[in-house]
C-alpha positions in Angstrom: 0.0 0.0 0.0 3.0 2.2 1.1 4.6 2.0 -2.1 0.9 2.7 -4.3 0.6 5.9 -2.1 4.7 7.2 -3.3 3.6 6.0 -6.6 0.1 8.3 -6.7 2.4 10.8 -5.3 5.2 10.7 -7.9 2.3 10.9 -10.8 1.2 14.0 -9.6 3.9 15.7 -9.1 4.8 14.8 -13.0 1.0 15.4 -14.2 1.2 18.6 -16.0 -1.5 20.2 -13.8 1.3 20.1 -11.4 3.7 21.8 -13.3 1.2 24.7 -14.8 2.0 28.3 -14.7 5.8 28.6 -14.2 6.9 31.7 -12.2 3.9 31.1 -9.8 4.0 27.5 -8.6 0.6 25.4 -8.4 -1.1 26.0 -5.1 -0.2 22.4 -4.5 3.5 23.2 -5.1 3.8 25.5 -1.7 1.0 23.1 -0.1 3.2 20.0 -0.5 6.2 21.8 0.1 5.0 23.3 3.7 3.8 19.5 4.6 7.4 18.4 4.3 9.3 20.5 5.6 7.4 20.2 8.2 7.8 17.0 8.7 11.9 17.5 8.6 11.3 20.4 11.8 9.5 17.9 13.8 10.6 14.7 13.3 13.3 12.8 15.6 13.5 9.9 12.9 16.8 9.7 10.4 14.1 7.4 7.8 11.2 10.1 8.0 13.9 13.1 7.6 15.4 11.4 4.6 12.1 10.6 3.1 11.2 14.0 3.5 14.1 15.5 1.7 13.3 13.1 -1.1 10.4 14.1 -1.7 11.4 17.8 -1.2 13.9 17.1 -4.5 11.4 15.7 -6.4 8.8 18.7 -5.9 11.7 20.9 -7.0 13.2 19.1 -9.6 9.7 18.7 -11.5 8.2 22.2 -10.8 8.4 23.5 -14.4 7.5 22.6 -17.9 7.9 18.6 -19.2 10.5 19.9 -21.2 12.4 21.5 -18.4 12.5 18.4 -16.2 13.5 16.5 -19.5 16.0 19.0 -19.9 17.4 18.8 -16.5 17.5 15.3 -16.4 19.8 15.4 -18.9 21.9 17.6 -17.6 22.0 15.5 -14.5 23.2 12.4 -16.5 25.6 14.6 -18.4 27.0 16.0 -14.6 27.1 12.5 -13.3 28.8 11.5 -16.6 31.4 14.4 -15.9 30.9 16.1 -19.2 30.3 19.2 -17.6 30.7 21.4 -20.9 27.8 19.5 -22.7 25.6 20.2 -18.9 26.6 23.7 -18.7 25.2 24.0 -22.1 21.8 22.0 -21.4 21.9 24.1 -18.4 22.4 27.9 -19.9 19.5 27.0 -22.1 17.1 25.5 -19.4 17.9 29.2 -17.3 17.4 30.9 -20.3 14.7 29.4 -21.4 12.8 29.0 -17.8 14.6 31.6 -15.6 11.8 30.8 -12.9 12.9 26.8 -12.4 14.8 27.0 -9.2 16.7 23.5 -9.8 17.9 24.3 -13.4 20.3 27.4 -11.2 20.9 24.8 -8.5 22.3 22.4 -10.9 24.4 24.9 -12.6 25.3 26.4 -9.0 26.5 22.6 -8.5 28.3 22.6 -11.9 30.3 25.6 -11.1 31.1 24.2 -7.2 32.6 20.9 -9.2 34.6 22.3 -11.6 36.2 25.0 -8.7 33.9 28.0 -10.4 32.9 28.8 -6.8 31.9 32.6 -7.6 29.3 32.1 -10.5 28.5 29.0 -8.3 27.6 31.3 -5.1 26.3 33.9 -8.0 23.6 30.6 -9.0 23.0 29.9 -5.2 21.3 33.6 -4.5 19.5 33.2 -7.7 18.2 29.3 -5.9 17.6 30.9 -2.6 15.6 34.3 -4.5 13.8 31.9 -6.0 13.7 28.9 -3.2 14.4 30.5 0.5 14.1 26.9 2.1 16.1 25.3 -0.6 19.0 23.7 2.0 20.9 22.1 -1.0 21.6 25.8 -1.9 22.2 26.9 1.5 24.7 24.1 2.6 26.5 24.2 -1.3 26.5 28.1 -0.4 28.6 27.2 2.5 31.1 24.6 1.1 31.4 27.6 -1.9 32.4 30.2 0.9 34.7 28.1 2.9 36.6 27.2 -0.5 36.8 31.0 -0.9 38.0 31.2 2.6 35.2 32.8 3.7 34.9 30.6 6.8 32.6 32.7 9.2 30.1 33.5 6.2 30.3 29.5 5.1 29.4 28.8 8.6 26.4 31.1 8.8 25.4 29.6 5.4 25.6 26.1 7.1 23.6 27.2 10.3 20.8 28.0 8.3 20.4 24.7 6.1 20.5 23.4 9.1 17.9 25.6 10.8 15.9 24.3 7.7 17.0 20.1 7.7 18.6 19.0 11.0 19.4 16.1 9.3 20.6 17.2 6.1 24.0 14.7 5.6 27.4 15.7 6.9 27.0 19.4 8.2 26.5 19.1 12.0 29.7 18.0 11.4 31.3 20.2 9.0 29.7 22.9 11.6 31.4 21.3 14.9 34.5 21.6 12.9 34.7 24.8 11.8 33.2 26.5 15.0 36.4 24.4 16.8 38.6 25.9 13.9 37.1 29.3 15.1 37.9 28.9 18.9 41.4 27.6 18.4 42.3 30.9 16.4 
C-alpha cells in the first residue's frame, strides 16, 4: 500500500497540472512543500527526515514545464557523466529558457562548485535561494562555496541556516562542529 501511495504521489507531481504556470508554482507546489518540511522540523526519525528530503527534491526538480525536467535530467546524466561542458550548455538553455525553475540554477550552481567555479556557483545559489528561501541544498552548497573562498565565518552562517531548515541534512552538523572548533582555536 505504502509503495501505491509514493507511486500516486510521484504521478502528480509529474502530471502537467502540477507543473502549470511557471513563475507562480501550483497551489499544490507550496502546499506539498509546507507538509514536508514540516515534517523534517518535527521529526526525531533519520528514515522520515530522509524521506522528506526526497520528496522535497522531487517537488523541485519537476516544478516547471515537461521539457524542463526532461532537460534537466539530462543535464544531471551529463553531470554524473562528468561532461560538464555539454551540462553547462543544457543548463544555460534551461535558465534561459525557464529563468523561474529554481533546480535548473541549483544544478548549474553545483556545476560551477565541481569544476572549482565557486563565484558564479555562489552567483547561481542567491539566484536558488531568490527563487527557493528553504532550498537547504543551496544553502549548505553556499557554505562549502564560501569556505573554498576562505570565507569561513560567512560558510558557517550559510551552514547554520540549512540546518535551521533540515537538521538532518547529511554531513553538516559535522562540517559545523568543525569549523566552530577551527574558530575557537584561532
Amino acid at each position: 500500500m505504502k509503495i501505491f501511495v509514493k507511486l500516486v504521489f510521484v504521478l502528480a507531481l509529474l502530471s502537467p497540472a502540477f507543473a502549470e504556470a511557471p513563475g507562480s508554482p501550483h497551489p499544490e507546489y507550496a502546499r506539498k512543500l509546507d507538509l514536508f518540511f514540516g515534517t523534517l522540523q518535527r521529526t526525531k526519525d533519520p528514515n522520515e527526515a530522509q524521506q522528506a528530503e526526497t520528496e522535497i527534491r522531487m517537488i523541485w526538480a519537476s516544478n516547471s514545464t515537461d521539457d524542463a525536467v526532461h532537460e534537466l535530467t539530462i543535464a544531471t546524466l551529463a553531470m554524473q557523466m562528468k561532461n560538464f561542458k555539454s551540462a553547462e550548455t543544457i543548463l544555460d538553455h534551461l535558465i534561459q529558457q525557464h529563468p523561474e525553475f529554481s533546480e535548473a540554477w541549483n544544478r548549474r550552481a553545483t556545476l560551477y562548485f565541481v569544476v572549482g567555479r565557486f563565484s558564479e556557483s555562489l552567483s547561481d545559489i542567491e539566484k536558488v535561494l531568490e527563487l527557493e528561501p528553504r532550498h537547504f541544498g543551496a544553502l549548505s552548497g553556499k557554505g562549502a562555496c564560501l569556505r573554498a573562498l576562505g570565507r569561513d565565518a560567512d560558510a558557517l552562517e550559510a551552514m547554520k541556516e540549512a540546518i535551521a531548515i533540515d537538521p538532518f541534512i547529511g554531513g553538516l552538523s559535522d562540517a559545523i562542529k568543525e569549523m566552530k572548533k577551527s574558530q575557537q582555536e584561532l
